[in-house]
C-alpha positions as CSV (number, residue, x, y, z in Angstrom):
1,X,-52.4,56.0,-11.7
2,X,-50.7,53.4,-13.1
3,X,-50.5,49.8,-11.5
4,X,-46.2,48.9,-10.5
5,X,-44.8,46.1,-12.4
6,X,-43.6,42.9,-11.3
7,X,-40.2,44.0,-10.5
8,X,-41.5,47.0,-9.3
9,X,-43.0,44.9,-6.7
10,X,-40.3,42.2,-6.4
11,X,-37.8,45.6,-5.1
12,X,-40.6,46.8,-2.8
13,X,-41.0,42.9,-1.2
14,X,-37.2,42.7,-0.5
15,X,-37.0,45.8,0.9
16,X,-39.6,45.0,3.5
17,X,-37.7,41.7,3.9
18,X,-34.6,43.5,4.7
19,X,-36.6,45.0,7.5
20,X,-38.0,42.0,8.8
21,X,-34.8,40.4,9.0
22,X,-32.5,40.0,12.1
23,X,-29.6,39.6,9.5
24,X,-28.6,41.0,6.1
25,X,-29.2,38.6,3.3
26,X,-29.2,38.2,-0.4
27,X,-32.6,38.1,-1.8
28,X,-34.4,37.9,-5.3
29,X,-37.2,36.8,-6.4
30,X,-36.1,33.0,-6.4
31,X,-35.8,33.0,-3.0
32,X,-38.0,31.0,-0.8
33,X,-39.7,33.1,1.9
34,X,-39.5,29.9,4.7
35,X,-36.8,27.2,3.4
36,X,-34.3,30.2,1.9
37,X,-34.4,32.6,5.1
38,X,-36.1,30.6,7.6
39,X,-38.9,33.1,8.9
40,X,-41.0,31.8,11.5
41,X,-44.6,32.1,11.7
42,X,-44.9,34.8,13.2
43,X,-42.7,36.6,11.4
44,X,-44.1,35.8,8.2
45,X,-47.4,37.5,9.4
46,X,-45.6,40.4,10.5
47,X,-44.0,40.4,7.3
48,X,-47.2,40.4,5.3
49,X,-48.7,43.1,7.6
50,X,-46.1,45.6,6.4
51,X,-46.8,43.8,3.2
52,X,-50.9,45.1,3.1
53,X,-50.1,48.4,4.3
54,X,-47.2,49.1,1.9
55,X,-49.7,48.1,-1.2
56,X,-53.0,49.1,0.8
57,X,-54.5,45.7,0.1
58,X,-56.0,42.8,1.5
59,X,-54.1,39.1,1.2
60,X,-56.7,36.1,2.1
61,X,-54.9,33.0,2.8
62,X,-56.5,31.1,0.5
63,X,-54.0,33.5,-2.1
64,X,-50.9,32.3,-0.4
65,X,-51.7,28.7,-0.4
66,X,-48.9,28.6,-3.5
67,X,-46.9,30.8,-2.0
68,X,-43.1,29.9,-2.0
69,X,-41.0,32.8,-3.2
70,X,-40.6,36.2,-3.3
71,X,-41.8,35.7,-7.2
72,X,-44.5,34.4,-5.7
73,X,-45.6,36.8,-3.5
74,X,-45.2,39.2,-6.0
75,X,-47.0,37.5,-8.3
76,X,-50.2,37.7,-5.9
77,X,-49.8,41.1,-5.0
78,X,-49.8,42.1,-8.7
79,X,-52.8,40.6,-9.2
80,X,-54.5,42.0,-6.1
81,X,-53.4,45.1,-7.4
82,X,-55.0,44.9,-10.5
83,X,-58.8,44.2,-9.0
C-alpha cells in the first residue's frame, strides 16, 4: 500500500486541528502549532493522540524536539511512516 505524501499528510494534520480547536481558523502548513494558534499543553498531547491513531504510529519526543509547524509535523510523520 502506498505511503501518503506530504500534502497528503499536511490535509490530514489540519483536519485534526480543526477538531482540536475551540474556534475555526486558517491553517497551512506554515503555521506554527503553539505561537500561530496558541494550543496549550495539554492540548497539544491530545492533539498528537488523535495524531498516532489517525497514522497508527508512535511519536517519541525526542522527534518533535524541532517541531514548530504543521510542515513540521508532517514532516515527521512522513518519515515515521516510511520505517
Amino acid at each position: 500500500m502506498a505511503k501518503p505524501d506530504h500534502h497528503t499528510i499536511v490535509a490530514a494534520l489540519i483536519e485534526l486541528l480543526h477538531k482540536t480547536l475551540d474556534q475555526p481558523r486558517e491553517i497551512g502548513p506554515d503555521t506554527a502549532l503553539i505561537a500561530d494558534l496558541g494550543l496549550e499543553s495539554i492540548q497539544v498531547i491530545e492533539y498528537l493522540c488523535e495524531v498516532e491513531d489517525r497514522f497508527d504510529l508512535a511519536i517519541d519526543e525526542d522527534k518533535l524536539a524541532d517541531v514548530r509547524t504543521v510542515g513540521d509535523l508532517a514532516e515527521v510523520v512522513r518519515a515515521l511512516l516510511r520505517n
